[in-house]
C-alpha positions in Angstrom: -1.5 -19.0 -13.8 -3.3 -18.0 -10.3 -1.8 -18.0 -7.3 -3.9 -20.7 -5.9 -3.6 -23.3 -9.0 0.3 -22.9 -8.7 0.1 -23.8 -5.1 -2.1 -26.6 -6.0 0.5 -28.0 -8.3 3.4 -27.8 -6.0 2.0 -29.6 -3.7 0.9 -32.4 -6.0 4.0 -32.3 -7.0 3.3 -31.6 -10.6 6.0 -28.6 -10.8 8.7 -31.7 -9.5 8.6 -34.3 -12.0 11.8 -32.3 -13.8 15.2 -33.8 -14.3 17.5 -33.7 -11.3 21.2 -31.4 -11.8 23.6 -34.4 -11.6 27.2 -32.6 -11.9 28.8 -29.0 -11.2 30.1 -27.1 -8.7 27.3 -25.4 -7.0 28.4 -22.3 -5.9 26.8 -19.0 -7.1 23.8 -17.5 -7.5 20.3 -18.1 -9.5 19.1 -14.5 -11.0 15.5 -15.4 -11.5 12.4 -14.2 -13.5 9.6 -14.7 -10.6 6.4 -14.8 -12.6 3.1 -13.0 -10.6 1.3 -16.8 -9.4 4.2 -17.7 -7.8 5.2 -17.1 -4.2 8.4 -16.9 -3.7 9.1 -20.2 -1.9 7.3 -21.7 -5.1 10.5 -20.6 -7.0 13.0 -22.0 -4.6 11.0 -25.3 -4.7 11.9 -25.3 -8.4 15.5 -25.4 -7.8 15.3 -27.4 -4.7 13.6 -30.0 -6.9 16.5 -29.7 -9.7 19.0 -30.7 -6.9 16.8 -33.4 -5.0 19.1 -36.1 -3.6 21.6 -33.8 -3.5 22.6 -31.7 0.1 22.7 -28.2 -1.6 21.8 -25.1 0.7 19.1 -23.0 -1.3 18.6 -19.9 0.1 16.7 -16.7 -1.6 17.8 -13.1 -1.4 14.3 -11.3 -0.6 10.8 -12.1 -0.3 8.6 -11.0 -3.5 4.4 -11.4 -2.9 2.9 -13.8 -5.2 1.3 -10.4 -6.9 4.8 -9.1 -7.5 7.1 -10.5 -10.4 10.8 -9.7 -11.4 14.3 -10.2 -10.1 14.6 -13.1 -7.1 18.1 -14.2 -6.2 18.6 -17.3 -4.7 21.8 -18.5 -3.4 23.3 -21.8 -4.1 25.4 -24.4 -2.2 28.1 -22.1 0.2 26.6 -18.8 -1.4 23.3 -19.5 0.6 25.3 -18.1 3.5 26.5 -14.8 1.3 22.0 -13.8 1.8 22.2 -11.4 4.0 24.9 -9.3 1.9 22.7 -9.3 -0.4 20.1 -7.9 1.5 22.4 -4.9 2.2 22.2 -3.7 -2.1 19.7 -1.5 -3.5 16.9 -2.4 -5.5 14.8 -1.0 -8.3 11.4 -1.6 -9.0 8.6 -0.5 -11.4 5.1 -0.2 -9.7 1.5 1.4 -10.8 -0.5 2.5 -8.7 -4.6 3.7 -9.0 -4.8 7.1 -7.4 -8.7 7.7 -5.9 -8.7 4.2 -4.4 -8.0 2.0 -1.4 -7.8 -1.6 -0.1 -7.1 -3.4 3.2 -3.7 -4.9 2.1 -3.2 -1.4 -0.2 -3.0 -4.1 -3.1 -5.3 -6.3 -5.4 -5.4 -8.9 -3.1 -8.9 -7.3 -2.0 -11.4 -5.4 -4.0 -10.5 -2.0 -3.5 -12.7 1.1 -2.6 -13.5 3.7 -5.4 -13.5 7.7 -4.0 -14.3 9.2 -7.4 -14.6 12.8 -5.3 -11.0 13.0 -4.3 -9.0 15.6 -6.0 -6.7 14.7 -9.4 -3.3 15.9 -8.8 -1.2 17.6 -11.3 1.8 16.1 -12.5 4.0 19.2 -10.8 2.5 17.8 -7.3 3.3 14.2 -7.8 6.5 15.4 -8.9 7.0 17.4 -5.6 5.5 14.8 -3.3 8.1 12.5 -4.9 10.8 14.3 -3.9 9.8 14.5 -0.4 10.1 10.9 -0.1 13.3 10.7 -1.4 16.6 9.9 1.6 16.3 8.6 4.8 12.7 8.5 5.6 10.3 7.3 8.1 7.8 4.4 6.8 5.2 2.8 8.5 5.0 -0.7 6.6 1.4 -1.9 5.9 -0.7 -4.2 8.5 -0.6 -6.7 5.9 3.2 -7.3 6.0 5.4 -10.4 7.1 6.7 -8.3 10.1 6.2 -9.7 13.6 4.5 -7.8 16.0 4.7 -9.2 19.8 5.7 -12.2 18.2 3.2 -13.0 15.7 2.8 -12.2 12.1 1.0 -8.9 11.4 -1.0 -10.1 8.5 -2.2 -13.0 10.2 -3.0 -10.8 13.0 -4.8 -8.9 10.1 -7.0 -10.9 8.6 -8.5 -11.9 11.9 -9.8 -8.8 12.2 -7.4 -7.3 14.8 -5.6 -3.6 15.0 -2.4 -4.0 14.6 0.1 -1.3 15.7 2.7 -0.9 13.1 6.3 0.3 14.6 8.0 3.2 12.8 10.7 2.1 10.5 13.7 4.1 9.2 14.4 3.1 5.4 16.4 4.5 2.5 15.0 5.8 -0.5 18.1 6.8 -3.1 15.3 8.1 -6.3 11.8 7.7 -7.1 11.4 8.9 -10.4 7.5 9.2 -12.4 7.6 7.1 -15.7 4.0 7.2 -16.8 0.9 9.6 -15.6 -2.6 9.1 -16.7 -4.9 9.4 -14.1 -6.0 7.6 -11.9 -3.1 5.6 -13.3 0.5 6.6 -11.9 3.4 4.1 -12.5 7.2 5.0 -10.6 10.5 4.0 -10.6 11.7 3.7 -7.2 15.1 2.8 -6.6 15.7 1.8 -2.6 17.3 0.0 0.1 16.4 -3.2 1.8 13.5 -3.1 4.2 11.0 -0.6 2.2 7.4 -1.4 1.2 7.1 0.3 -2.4 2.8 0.2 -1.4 3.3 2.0 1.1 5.3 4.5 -0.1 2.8 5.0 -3.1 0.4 5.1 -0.7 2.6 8.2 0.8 2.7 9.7 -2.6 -0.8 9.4 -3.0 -1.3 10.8 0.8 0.8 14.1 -0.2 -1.1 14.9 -3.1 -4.3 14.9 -1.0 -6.1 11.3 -2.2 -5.5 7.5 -1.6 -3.5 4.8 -3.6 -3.8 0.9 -4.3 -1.0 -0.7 -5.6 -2.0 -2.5 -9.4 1.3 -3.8 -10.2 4.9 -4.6 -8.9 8.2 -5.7 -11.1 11.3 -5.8 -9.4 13.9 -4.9 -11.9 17.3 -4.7 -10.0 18.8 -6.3 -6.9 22.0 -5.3 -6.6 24.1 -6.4 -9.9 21.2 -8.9 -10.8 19.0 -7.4 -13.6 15.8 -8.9 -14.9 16.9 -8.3 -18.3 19.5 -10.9 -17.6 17.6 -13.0 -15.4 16.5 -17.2 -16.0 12.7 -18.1 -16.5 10.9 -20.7 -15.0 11.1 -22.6 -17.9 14.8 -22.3 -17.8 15.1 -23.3 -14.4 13.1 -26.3 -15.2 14.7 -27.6 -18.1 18.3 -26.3 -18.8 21.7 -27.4 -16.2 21.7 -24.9 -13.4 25.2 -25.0 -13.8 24.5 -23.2 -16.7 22.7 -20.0 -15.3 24.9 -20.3 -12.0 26.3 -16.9 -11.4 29.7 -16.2 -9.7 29.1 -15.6 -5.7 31.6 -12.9 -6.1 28.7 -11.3 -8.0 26.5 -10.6 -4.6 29.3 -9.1 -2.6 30.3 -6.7 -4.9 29.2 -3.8 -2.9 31.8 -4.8 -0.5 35.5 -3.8 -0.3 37.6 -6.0 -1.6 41.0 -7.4 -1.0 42.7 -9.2 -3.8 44.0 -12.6 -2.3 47.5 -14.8 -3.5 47.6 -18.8 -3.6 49.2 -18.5 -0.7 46.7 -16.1 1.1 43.9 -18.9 0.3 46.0 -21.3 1.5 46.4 -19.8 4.8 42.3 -18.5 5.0 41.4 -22.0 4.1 43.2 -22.5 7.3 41.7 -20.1 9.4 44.3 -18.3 9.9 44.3 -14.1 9.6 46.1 -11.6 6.7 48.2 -8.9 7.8 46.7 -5.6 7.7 46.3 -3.9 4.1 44.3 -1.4 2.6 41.2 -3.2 0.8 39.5 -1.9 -2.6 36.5 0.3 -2.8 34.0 0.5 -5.2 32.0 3.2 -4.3 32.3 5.2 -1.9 35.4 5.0 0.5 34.2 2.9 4.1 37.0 4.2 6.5 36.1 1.4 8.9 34.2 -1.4 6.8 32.6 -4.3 9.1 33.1 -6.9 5.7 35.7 -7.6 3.3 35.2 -9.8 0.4 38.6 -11.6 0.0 38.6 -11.9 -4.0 41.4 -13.6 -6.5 43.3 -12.4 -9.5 40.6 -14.9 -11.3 37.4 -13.3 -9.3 36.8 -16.1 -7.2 35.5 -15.3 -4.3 37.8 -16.8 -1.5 36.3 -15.7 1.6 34.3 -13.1 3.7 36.8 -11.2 6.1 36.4 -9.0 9.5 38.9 -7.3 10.9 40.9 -8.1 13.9 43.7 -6.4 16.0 44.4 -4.7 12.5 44.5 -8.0 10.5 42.3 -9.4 8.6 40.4 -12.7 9.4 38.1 -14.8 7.7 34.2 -15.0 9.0 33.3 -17.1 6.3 35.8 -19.4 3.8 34.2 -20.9 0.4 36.0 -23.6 -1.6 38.3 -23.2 -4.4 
């Protein structure tokens, strides 16, 4: 299905005439398939229209282009508000890209450009060039991005034809790994932190090596602990009880400490009142100083989001029982 045809149905309303979600406590996450076609708002009207008459928060973790397909999380009820701890979890994606040509938006969106003089590189260079562009790096993200620029979106800026100067941005990079090479046809595995634009950092690849790149294709595979092998079609979320393919909001936190919380520790967060000071769980690697704690029960429930204050703990955000 194109891009344009799916929009086209939405807003006749053709992708809404599915039964409503009548019962459940909605309070998790949606791991979802997003199928190229679809913009990512197309996807959240899906569920939106699954809980129409119904005031349920719906909230997605992490804007995919219509061009782009795989993993899109989307917060339900009270875990709308757990988005932007999300955000903070790596991702994984697999993208090709066609070395030896070029477009405006470094995509398929336009036709793009052909050099058929620019050098092949050798599998040992890619290699190299990959490496380079592996930690904290420097990225300038394309003109053709959502990112505002004195206020006004830099692709709309874009496409009427202006010059848009792109600030510098800082973004982590954990591996980049080469899974297929056939030129002009190079396809990576880049695993990543929040805020990176995997065209342009193909486009850096290419830049290394001596030639140019256009994006051809882009699955997100990972977000976090959300994988697309375990993630819900569109077809799913039309048809089956979102209840059903609700994750548990603990799920997008886990990256967080943790402390594990009693009945009576609920109680009093439910409350808004603060824990003593503890020592919380790690994960991964030990925070000395962690800005967020997830406040988690015996069962795995998460209770609450804490900060810490005058060496107690104290709850930012508190989710039902």
């Amino acid at each position: 299905m194109s891009w344009w045809f799916g929009r086209i149905c939405y807003a006749s309303g053709l992708f809404l005439d599915i039964p409503p979600v009548t019962q459940g406590n909605m309070f998790g996450f949606l791991n979802c398939n997003k199928p190229v076609g679809f913009s990512s708002r197309d996807l959240v009207n899906v569920v939106q229209g699954r809980l129409r008459g119904r005031k349920v928060k719906v909230g997605h973790c992490g804007t995919l282009d219509p061009l782009a397909s795989g993993v899109l999380v989307i917060g339900v009820g009270p875990a709308a508000k757990l988005v932007p701890f999300v955000h903070e979890t790596s991702k994984t994606y697999r993208a090709t890209f066609r070395l030896g040509a070029e477009s405006p938006t470094g995509d398929l969106e336009h036709e793009p450009t052909v050099y058929p003089d620019h050098p092949i590189p050798t599998p040992g260079a890619l290699s190299s060039a990959c490496d380079a562009l592996t930690g904290t790096i420097e990225q300038i993200p394309p003109a053709y991005s959502a990112i505002k620029v004195n206020g006004k979106r830099a692709y709309k800026m874009a496409r009427e034809g202006m010059d848009v100067a792109m600030p510098t941005r800082t973004v982590q990079v954990d591996a980049i790994e080469i899974l297929a090479y056939d030129y002009p046809d190079l396809q990576l595995m880049i695993t990543c932190g929040t805020g990176t634009y995997i065209r342009t950092l193909g486009m850096d690849v290419a830049k290394a090596v001596g030639t140019v790149a256009v994006m051809t294709s882009l699955v997100r595979t990972r977000v976090g602990e959300f994988s697309i092998s375990d993630a819900a079609s569109v077809p799913q979320l039309r048809d089956q009880e979102l209840t059903s393919l609700l994750l548990p909001a603990a799920k997008g936190v886990s990256h967080l400490p943790r402390l594990t919380v009693s009945p009576d520790d609920c109680q009093r967060l439910s409350n808004g009142l603060c824990l003593d000071d503890r020592q919380p769980e790690t994960t991964g690697a030990v925070v000395s100083d962690p800005a967020h704690v997830a406040a988690i029960t015996p069962a795995g429930h998460l209770k609450a989001i804490l900060v810490q204050k005058r060496s107690r703990w104290c709850p930012k955000r508190v989710f039902p029982d």
